[in-house]
N, C-alpha and C positions, 0 to 999 in steps of 0.2 A: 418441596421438591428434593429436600436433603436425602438422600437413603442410607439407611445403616449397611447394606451391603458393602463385600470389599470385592473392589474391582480390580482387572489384572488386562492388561495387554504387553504386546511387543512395541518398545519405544522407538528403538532404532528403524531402519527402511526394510521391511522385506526383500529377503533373497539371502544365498550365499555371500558369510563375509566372517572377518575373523572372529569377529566375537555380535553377539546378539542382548539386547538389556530387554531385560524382563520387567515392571515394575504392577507393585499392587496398593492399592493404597485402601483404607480403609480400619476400622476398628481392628478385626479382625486378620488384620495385612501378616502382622509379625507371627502373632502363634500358628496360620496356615503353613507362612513358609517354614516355619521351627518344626511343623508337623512332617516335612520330608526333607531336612535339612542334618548331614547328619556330621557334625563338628560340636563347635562351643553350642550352649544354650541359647539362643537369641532372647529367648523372652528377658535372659539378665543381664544383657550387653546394655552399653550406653547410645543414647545416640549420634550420629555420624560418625560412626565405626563401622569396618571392615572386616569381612569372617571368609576364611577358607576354609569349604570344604567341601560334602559329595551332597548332587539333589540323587534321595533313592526312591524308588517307589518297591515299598517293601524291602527287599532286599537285592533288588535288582537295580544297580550303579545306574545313571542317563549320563552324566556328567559333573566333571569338578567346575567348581563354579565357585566364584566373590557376590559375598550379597552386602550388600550396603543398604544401613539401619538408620530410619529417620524418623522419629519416637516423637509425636504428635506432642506440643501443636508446632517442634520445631521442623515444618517442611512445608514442602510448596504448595498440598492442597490442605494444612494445617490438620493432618488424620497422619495415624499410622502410615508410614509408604519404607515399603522394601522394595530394592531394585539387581536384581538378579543378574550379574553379568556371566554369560556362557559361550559355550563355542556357536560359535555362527552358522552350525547346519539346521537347514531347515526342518529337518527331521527331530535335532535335537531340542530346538525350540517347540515344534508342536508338541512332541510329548511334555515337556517341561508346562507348558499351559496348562492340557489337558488334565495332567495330574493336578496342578493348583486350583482347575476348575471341581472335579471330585472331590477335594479337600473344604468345598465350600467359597470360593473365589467366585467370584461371574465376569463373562466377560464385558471389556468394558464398552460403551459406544465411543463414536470420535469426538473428539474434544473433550470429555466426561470428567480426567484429570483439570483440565485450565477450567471446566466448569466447578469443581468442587471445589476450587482455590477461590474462586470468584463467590460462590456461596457461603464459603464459610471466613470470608474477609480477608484471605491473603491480596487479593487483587481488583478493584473496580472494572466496571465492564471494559473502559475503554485499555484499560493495560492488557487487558485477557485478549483482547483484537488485535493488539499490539505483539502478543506474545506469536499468531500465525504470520500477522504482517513478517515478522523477525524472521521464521523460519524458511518464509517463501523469499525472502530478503536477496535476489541476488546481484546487486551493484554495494557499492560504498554509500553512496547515497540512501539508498533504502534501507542499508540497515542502518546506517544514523539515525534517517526521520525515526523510525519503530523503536530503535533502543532508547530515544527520548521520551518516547509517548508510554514505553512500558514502565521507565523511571518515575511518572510518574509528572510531566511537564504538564501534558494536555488539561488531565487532572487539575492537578494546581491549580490552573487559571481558571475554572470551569466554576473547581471548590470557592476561591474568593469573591466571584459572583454573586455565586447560590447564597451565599451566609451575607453577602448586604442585601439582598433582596428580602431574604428570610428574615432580619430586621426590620425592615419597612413593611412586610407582610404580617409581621408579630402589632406594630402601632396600630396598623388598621386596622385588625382584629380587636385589639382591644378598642378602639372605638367603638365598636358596633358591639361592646360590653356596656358604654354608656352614651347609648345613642338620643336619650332623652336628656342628654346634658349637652348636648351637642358643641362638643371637646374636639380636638383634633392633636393627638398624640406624635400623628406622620407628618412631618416635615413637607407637606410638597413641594417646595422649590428646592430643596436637596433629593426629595426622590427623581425630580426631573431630570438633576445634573447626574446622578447617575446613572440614571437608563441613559443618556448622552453619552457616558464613561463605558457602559455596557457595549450599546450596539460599536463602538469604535473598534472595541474589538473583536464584534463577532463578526462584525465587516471584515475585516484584518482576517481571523482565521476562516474565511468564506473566501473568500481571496486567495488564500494560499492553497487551497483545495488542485487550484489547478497545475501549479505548479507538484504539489501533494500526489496528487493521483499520476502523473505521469512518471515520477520520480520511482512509485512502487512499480507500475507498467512499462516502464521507456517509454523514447520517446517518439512517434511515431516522425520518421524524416523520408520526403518520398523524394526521390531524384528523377526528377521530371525533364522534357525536351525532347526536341526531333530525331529523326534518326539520325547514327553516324555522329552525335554529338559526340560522343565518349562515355556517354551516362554507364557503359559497364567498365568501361577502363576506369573511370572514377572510382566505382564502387571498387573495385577490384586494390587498388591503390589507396582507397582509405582503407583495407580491412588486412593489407600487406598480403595479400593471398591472391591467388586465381581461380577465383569463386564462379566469375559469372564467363559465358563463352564471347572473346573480342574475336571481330571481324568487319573487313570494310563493308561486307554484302549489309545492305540498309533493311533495316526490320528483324536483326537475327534474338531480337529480346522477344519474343510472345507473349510471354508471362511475366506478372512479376516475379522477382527474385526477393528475399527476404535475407536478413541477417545481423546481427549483436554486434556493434561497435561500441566498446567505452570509453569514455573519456574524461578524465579526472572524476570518476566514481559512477557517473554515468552512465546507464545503458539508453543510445543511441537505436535505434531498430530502423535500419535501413534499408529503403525497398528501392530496388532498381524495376525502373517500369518498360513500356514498354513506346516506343516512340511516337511520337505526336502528327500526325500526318491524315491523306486519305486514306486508310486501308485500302489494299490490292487483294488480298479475298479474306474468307470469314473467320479463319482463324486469328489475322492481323488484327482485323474488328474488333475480336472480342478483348485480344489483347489491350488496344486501344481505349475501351470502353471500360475493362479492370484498372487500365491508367487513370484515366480521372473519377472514379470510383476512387482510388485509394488517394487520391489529390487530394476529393474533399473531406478525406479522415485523418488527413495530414496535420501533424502539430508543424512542423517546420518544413516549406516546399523548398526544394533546392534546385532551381532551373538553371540548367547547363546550357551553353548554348555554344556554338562554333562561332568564334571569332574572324575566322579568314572567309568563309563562304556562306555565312550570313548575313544579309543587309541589315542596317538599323530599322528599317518600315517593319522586315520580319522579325525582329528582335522585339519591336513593342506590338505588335501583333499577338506573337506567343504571351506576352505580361497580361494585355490587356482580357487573353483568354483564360488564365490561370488563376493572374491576381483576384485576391477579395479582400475587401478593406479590415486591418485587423488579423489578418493573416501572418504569422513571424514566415518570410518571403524573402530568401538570396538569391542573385542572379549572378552566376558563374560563368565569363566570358573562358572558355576553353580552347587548350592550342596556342598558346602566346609563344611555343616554343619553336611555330612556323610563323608565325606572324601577328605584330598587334600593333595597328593602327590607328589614329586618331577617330575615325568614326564612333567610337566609342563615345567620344566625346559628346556626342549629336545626341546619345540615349535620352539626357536628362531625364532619368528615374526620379520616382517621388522617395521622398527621407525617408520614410518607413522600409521601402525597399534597398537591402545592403547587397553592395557590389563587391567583389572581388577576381580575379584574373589569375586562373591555373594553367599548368599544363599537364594532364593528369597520367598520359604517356610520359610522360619527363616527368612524372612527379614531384613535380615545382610547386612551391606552397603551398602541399600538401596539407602540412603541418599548422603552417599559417587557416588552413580550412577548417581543420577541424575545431580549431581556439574560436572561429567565429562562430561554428556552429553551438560551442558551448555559450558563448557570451550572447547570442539569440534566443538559445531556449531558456537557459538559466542567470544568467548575468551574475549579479552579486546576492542573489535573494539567498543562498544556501549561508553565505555567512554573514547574516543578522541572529546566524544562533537562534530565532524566533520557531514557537510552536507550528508546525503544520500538519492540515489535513489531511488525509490520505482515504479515506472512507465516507463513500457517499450515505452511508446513515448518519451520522454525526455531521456531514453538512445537510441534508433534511431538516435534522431536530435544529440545528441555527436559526435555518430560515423559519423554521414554525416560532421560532424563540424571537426571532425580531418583529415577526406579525402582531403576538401577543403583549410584546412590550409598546410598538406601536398604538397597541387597544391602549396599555394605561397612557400613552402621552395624548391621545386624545381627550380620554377620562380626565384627566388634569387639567388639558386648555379647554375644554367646556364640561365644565364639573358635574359630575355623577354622586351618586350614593359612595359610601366607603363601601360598601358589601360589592357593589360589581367592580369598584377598585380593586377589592381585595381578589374576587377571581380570578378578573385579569392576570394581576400577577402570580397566583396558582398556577394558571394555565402556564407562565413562561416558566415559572420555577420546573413545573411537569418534564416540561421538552428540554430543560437543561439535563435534570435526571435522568431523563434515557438516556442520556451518552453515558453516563458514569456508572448507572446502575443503582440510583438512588431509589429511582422509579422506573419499577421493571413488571415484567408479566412471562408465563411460559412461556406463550408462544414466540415470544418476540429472543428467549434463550435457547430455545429449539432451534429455532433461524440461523440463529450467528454460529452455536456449535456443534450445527450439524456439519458447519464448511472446513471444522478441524480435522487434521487426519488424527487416526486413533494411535492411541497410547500419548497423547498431546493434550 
């Protein structure tokens, strides 16, 4: 899959801006740009050096420009790469391509660069996912997880694995070198204890996939309840804006609303819905029927509820229609700042469901609200500093990884040949190497870097 070609795109984001990076990388990368490049020599500069001066085509100026020199194998896709920095008109950059492409350059596809890194061992697969994770990165939190997995964390625990298993794979192979002596080289009661030691942690990082995946996505919070509850003075009041339209008229929410709240690194993705009731015509309905629709996509429900003109019968009424067992679920008595009464008292909500008391007009506990809605969704799992998931291929290959290891602990308690032993654990070695790229195929690297953008 390696190509001797040198490839060339635009790194930076298309459009007008003040400057634009060009980069090519390839055998070929340095003597194309030195072929329109018209200052020092490149081909006898050193690497990670800086050169000013004019890209021409012939004799006709396009731009002054800084090309920075990364003289193989010291660079990111371990090949020649020049990185062209120019003015940001888009004019100036297509011609600056198009000349590099005449000069022998091609363009390159998306991800082509994090793929050449990856093929020629700057990067294992799961760092090169890591490297888009990064990009698309926009809380604190997500680029934590990514900048961990690209360092090389995920890896690590993946690699000490592979190489005890690869061990125990290596004895029962030799076994079945002297099978008419019938020897046993592999330990089985140490290979049991470590597939013990194994799945603990692929439980563990299976596990964290969920907290993983929302971290990179936010986190879905749908602010659910009847009308006139306040559910847009809420939203309105967590996001310090006047986002959503308040009014006493009941039902003036149709639609959901949508919106980015973060909170200690966190993107929050807050929908204000639309109130809970009989619909009075079809537009209300539909509104109504997008409400619990986005309820049951909800990571964390936050039902609001009016404290002064709601009874308790209608208060577990709404729970008992919302709640679902396993649901992260707060229930927000709303309005304390006309009145809060012991009724309250009477709810007895179940422990899993967390109460608290705002006034979101008075913006009372606001602040108090959003800390709980961190310590619901995330609690303390972000600082165990532990590996996490964010990509549902590498939890696939887990689960196929615990199936197959399960195969050898049955193998063991009711004993088999070493040869389907030895499978067995082929198979699990297999599904650990697809995450890292130990064990790979085209098409499965067509997949993943086709979702890069180009020049990446």
């Amino acid at each position: 899959m390696i190509t001797s070609e040198t490839i060339v795109a635009l790194s930076t984001p298309a459009g007008v801006g003040a400057i634009g990076v060009i980069r090519l990388s390839g055998k070929d990368a340095i003597s194309i740009t030195n072929s329109v490049f018209s200052g020092k020599d490149l081909l006898k500069q050193k690497s990670h050096t800086i050169h000013f001066g004019l890209i021409k085509d012939d004799e006709v100026v396009i731009d002054e420009v800084l090309v920075s020199l990364f003289v193989a194998p010291s660079s990111y896709t371990k090949e020649n790469v020049v990185e062209i920095s120019c003015h940001g008109s888009t004019y100036i950059i297509q011609k600056i391509i198009s000349l590099l492409i005449r000069k022998g350059a091609t363009a390159a596809k998306p991800g082509e660069f994090t793929l050449r890194a990856f093929l020629n061992g700057s990067l294992d697969l799961s760092q090169a996912e890591a490297v888009a994770d990064l990009i698309s990165s926009d809380s604190a939190a997500a680029h934590q997880v990514a900048m961990n997995q690209l360092r090389g964390g995920f890896s690590t625990e993946l690699n000490l694995l592979r190489e005890q298993l690869i061990h125990f794979a290596s004895m029962i192979e030799l076994e079945l070198d002297f099978a008419e002596e019938d020897v046993e080289f592999a330990n089985r009661d140490q290979l049991q204890v470590l597939i013990t030691k194994i799945n603990i942690v692929i439980n563990k990082l299976i596990q964290s996939f969920e907290l993983g995946n929302v971290i990179k996505l936010g986190i879905n919070t749908v602010i659910a309840g009847r009308p006139n509850a306040g559910k847009s003075t809420l939203l309105n009041a967590l996001l310090n804006d006047d986002r959503a339209i308040v009014s006493e008229i009941a039902g003036t929410t149709r639609d959901t609303i949508e919106e980015i709240l973060n909170i200690n690194g966190i993107n929050f993705r807050l929908i204000d819905t639309a109130g809970i009731r009989e619909a009075t015509d079809t537009i209300e309905a539909i509104g109504v029927e997008k409400t619990m629709q986005k309820i049951s996509q909800s990571a964390v429900l936050l039902y609001l509820f009016d404290v002064v003109n709601l009874s308790v019968s209608e208060i577990k009424e709404d729970i008992a229609k919302l709640y679902r067992p396993g649901m992260a679920f707060l229930a927000i008595a709303n309005k304390i700042d006309l009145s809060y009464n012991d009724r309250l008292k009477e709810l007895q909500l179940p422990d899993e469901i967390k109460f608290m008391a705002i006034s979101a007009k008075g913006e009372q506990q606001i602040e108090e609200l959003k800390q709980l809605l961190y310590e619901t969704a995330v609690g303390d799992q972000l600082s165990d500093n532990h590996t996490m998931i964010t990509n549902v291929r590498h939890v696939e290959a887990l689960q196929k990884t615990r199936v197959a290891l399960d195969s050898v602990v049955n193998g063991l308690n009711n004993p088999i040949t070493s040869d389907f032993l030895a499978m067995d654990i082929k198979q699990a070695l297999y599904y650990l190497g697809e995450i890292t790229g130990t064990v790979t195929n085209e098409d499965l690297l067509d997949n993943i870097f086709s979702k890069f953008c180009i020049g990446k």
